[in-house]
C-alpha positions in Angstrom: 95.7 -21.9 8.4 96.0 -19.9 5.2 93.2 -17.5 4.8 92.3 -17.9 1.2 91.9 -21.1 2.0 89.6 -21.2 5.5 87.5 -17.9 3.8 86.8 -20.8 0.9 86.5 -23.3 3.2 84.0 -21.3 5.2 82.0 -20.0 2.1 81.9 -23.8 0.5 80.3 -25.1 3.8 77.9 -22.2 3.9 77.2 -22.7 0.1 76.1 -26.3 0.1 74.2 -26.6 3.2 72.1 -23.4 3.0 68.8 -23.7 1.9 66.9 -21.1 0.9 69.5 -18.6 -0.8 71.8 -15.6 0.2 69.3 -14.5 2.9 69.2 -17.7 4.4 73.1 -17.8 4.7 73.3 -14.4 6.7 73.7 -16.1 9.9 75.6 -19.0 8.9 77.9 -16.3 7.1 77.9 -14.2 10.5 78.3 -16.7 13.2 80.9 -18.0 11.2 82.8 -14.3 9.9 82.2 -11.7 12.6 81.3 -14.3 16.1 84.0 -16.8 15.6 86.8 -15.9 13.8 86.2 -12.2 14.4 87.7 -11.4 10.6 85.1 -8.1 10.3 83.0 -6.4 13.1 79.6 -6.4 13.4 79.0 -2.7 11.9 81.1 -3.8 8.9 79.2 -6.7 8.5 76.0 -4.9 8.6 77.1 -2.2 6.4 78.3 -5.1 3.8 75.1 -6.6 3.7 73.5 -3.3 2.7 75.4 -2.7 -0.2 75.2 -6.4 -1.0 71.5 -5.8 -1.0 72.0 -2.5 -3.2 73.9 -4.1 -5.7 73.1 -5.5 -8.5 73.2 -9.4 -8.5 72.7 -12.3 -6.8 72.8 -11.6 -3.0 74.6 -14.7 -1.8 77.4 -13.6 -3.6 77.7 -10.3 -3.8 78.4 -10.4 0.2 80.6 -13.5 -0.5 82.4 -10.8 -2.9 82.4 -8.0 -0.6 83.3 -10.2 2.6 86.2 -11.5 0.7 87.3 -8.4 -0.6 87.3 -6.6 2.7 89.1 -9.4 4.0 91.8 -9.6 1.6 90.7 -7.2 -1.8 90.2 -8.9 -5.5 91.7 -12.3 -4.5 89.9 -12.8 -1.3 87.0 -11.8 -3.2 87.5 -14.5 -5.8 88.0 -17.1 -3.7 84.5 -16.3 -1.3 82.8 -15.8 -4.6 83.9 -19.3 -5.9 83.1 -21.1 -2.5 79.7 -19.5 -2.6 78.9 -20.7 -6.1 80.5 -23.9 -6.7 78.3 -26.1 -4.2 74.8 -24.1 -6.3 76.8 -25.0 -9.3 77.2 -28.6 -9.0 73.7 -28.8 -7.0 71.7 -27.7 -9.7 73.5 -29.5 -12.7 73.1 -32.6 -10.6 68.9 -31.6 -10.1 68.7 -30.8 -14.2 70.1 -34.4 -15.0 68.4 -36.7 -12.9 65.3 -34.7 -11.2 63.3 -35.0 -14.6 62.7 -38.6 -13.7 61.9 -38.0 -10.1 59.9 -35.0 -10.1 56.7 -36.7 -10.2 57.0 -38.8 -7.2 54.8 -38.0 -3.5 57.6 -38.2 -1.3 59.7 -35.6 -3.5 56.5 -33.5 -3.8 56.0 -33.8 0.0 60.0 -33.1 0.7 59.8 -30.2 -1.5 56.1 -28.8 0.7 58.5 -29.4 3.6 61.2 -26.9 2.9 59.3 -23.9 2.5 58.1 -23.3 5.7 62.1 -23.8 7.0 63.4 -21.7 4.1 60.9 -18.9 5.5 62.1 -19.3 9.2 65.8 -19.0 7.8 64.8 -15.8 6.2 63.2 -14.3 8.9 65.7 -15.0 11.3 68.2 -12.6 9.9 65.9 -9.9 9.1 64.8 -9.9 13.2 68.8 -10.1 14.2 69.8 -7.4 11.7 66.7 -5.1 12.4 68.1 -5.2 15.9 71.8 -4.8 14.8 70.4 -1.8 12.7 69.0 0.0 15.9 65.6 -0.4 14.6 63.3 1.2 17.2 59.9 2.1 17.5 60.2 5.4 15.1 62.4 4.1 12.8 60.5 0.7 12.5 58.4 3.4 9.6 60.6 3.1 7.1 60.8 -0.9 6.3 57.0 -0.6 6.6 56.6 2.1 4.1 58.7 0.6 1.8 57.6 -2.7 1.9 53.9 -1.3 1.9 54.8 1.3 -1.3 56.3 -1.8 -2.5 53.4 -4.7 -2.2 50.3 -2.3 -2.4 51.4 0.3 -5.2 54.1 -1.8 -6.7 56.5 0.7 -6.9 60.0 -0.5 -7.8 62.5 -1.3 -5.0 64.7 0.6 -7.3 63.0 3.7 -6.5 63.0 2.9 -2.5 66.6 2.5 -2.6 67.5 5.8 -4.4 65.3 7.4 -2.2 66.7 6.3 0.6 70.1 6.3 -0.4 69.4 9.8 -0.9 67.3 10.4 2.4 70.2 8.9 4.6 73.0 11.1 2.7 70.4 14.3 4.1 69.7 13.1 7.1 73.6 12.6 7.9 74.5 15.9 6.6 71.8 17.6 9.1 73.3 15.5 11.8 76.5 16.4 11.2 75.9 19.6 11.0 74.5 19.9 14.2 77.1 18.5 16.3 
């Protein structure tokens, strides 16, 4: 099968039965990318999803973008970025049209009380596989905990956590380096 069209495939699947947003797709997007069809490894993948984090945007498809484009540059890019966004697309000009005269019922308002808690559990299911896929051990557990303490207590902006530990990784691999 053509890739274009099993990466869009893939992405369009993903993209309209994911609920909860990018972080929710994460393992859909990895069973499907690096387990199955074995198109990136899992470092790769892992690496992807922390510039996709970094950047600017909407998550879901900025690793849609970067997926694609490591699988086959601008065009494969286009093409995850399109199956990624056209199922939201459609989803949430269908909800503006006709959810004003249902918003108001119990069993919506009940359906809607039921998704959270899943939308949570999707969330947190990633964050466990990647901590693990990251190496996270017991003295490097620290640094989410600081950040998402400096974060929620002092509200410091994540923007600020990134640089600084964009910057503190750069060091850190420099001193490693250059003691091997």
């Amino acid at each position: 099968m053509n890739i274009y069209l099993e990466s869009f495939g893939i992405f369009l699947k993903i993209g309209m039965f994911t609920i909860g947003g990018g972080y929710a797709m994460v393992p859909l997007i990895e069973d499907e990318i690096v387990d199955k069809r074995k198109w990136i490894s899992k470092d790769d993948f892992i690496d992807l999803l922390a510039i996709s984090q970094s950047a600017p945007g909407i998550f879901a498809v900025n690793i849609s973008i970067f997926i694609g484009y490591k699988l086959k540059g601008v065009k494969g890019s286009i093409i995850t970025a399109l199956g990624t966004v056209l199922p939201s697309f459609f989803i949430i000009l269908a909800i503006a049209m006709f959810f004003h005269n249902f918003q108001d019922y119990p069993v919506v308002e009940r359906i809607f009380k039921g998704i959270r808690p899943a939308v949570v559990a999707l969330i947190a299911a990633p964050t466990f596989s990647m901590a693990k896929s990251a190496k996270i051990n017991r003295y490097t557990i620290i640094i989410p905990i600081i950040s998402t303490l400096l974060i929620w207590l002092l509200g410091v902006s994540p923007i600020y956590i990134i640089i600084f530990a964009g910057v503190g990784g750069y060091i850190y691999g420099r001193i490693k380096k250059n003691n091997i």
